[in-house]
N, C-alpha and C positions, 0 to 999 in steps of 0.2 A: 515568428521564426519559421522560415522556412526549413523543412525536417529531412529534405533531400539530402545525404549524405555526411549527416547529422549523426552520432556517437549518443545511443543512448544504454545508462546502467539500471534494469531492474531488476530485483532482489523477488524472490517467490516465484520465480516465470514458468513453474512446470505444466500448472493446473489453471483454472477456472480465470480470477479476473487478471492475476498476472499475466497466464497466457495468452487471453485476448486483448490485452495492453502491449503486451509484446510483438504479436499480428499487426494488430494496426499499424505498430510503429514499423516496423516492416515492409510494410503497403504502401507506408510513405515514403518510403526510400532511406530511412534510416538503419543504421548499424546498432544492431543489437547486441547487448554482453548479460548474461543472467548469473547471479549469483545465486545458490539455493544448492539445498540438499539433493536432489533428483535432475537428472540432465533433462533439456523439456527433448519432444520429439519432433523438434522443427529447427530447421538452419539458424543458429546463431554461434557468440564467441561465450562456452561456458567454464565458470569457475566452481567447483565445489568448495560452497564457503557456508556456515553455520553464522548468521550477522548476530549472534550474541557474543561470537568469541574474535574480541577486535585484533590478533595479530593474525588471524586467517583474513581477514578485511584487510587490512594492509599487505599480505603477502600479493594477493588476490589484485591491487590496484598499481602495485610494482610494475606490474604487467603491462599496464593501460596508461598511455602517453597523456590522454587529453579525452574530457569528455563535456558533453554540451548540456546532456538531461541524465537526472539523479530523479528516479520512482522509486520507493522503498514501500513496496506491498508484501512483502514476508511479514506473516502472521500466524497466531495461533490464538483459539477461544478455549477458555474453561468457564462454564456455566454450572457456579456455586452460590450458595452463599458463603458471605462470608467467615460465619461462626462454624461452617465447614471447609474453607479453603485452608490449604496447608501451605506453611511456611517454603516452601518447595516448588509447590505449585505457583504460588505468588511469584518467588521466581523465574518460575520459568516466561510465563506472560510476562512481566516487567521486562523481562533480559532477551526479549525476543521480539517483541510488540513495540517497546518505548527503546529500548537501550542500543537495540539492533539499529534502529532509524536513525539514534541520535548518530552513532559510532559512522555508521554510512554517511551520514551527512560531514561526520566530523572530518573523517579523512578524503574523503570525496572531493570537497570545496576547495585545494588545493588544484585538483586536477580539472576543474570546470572554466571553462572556456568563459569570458566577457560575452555578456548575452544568453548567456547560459539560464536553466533551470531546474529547481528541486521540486518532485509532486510526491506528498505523503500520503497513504491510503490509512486516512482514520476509520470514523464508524461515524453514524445517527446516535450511536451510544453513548459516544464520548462528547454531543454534545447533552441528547437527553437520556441519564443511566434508567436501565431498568432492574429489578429486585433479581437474582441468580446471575447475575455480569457483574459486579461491583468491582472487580482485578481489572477484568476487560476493559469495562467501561471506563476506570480510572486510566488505566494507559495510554486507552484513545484518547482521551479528555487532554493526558501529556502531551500526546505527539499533534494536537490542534493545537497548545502554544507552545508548542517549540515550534511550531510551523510561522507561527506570527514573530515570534521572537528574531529567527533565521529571517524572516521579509524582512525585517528591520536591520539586521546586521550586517546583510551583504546585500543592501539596495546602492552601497554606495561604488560597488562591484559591479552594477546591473546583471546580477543575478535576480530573479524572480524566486520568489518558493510560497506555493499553493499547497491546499490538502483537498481531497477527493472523499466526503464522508457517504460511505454505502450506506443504504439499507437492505433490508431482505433481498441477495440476490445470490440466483438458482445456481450454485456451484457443488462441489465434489465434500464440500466440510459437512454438508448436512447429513451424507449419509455416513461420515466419519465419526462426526458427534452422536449420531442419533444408533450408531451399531448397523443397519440395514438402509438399504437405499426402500426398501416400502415406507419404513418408517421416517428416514429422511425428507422423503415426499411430504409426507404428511404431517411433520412439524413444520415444513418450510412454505407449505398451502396454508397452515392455522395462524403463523406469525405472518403471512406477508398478506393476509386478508382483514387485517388491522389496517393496511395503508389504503390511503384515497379511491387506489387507481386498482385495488383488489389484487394485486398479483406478484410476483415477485421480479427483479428487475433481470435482465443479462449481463452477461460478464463483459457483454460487447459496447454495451448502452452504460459503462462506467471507462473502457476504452473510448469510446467518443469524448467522453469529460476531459479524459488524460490527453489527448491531441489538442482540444480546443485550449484549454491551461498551456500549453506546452509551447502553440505554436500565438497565442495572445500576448504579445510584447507590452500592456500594460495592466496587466495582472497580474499582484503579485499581493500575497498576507491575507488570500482568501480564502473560505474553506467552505465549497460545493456540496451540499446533500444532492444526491440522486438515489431518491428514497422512497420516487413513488407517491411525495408525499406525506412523507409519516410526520417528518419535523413539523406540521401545520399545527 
């Protein structure tokens, strides 16, 4: 696909890999629309939309005639366990993580163009969980087969739908999670020197994925780690 003037919808676009997913596509000549809580601070067409709650998704796609590519990287992590996650919290990750993507997808696929495409941002988690992610990791674990499930549904569409699974990369959550960006640092050096290549990735080098998936006409029920390595 070529992405020259091109209609793309990401979800999360204000910060870290959404916004340099959003850049990129941009650079390419395409038309950007971002759904999310926080307007980003660069030219696009934005809608303040929460993708947990699907009649603000539907109000929000009323709007929007025809679109060609569907990212759904709005997310949120809570690292517990599980004999300490609360019934609440579980929701909120499900209903934000798994349910947000599905609902995007769900009403979105209406408005995607023949040739079109869906890229989901899972996780390395959701294929292999680690102990204090177990909410997380189960949702990513959802949103990588509803990603294969969706390849198989609307292949007969030539819609494509891929999934993008990160690892440790250097964005704005770590100092969210971690209370301070010193200590953000320093969880996000300790996890990402478990992977191969020692380091942690860019929100730019997971926007390359999302172009190459995007503008690859015979790809499609895949799901990418760019992870550094970790999945080895």
């Amino acid at each position: 696909m070529n992405l020259k003037n091109k209609t793309a919808l990401i979800t999360g676009g204000s910060s870290g890999i959404g916004k340099a997913i959003a850049r990129a596509f941009i650079e390419k000549g395409a038309k950007v629309i971002i759904f999310g809580i926080n307007k980003p601070d660069y030219n696009c067409e934005f809608y303040h939309v929460d993708v947990s709650k699907e009649e603000q998704i539907k109000k929000a796609l009323n709007n929007i005639k025809s679109l060609d590519i569907v990212i759904n990287n709005a997310g949120i992590f809570k690292g517990k366990l599980v004999e300490k996650t609360t019934a609440e919290e579980l929701n909120e990750v499900l209903d934000i993580d798994f349910k947000g993507a599905f609902l995007v997808c769900k009403h979105s696929i209406p408005k995607l163009n023949k040739g079109g495409c869906i890229i989901n941002i899972s996780s390395i988690l959701g294929i292999a969980p680690r102990a204090e992610a177990s909410v997380y990791s189960a949702s990513k674990a959802a949103v990588i087969s509803l990603t294969k499930a969706l390849a198989l549904e609307l292949a007969n569409k030539s819609i494509r739908v891929n999934s993008i699974a990160p690892g440790i990369i250097d964005t704005p959550i770590w100092e969210k999670f971690a209370g301070s960006k010193e200590e953000g640092d320093k969880d996000m050096k300790e996890s990402s020197s478990h992977h191969p290549l020692k380091r942690a990735g860019k929100p730019e080098e997971i926007a390359h994925a999302a172009i190459f998936l995007a503008e690859n006409e015979f790809t499609t029920g895949i799901i990418l780690p760019v992870d550094g390595g970790a999945t080895i």
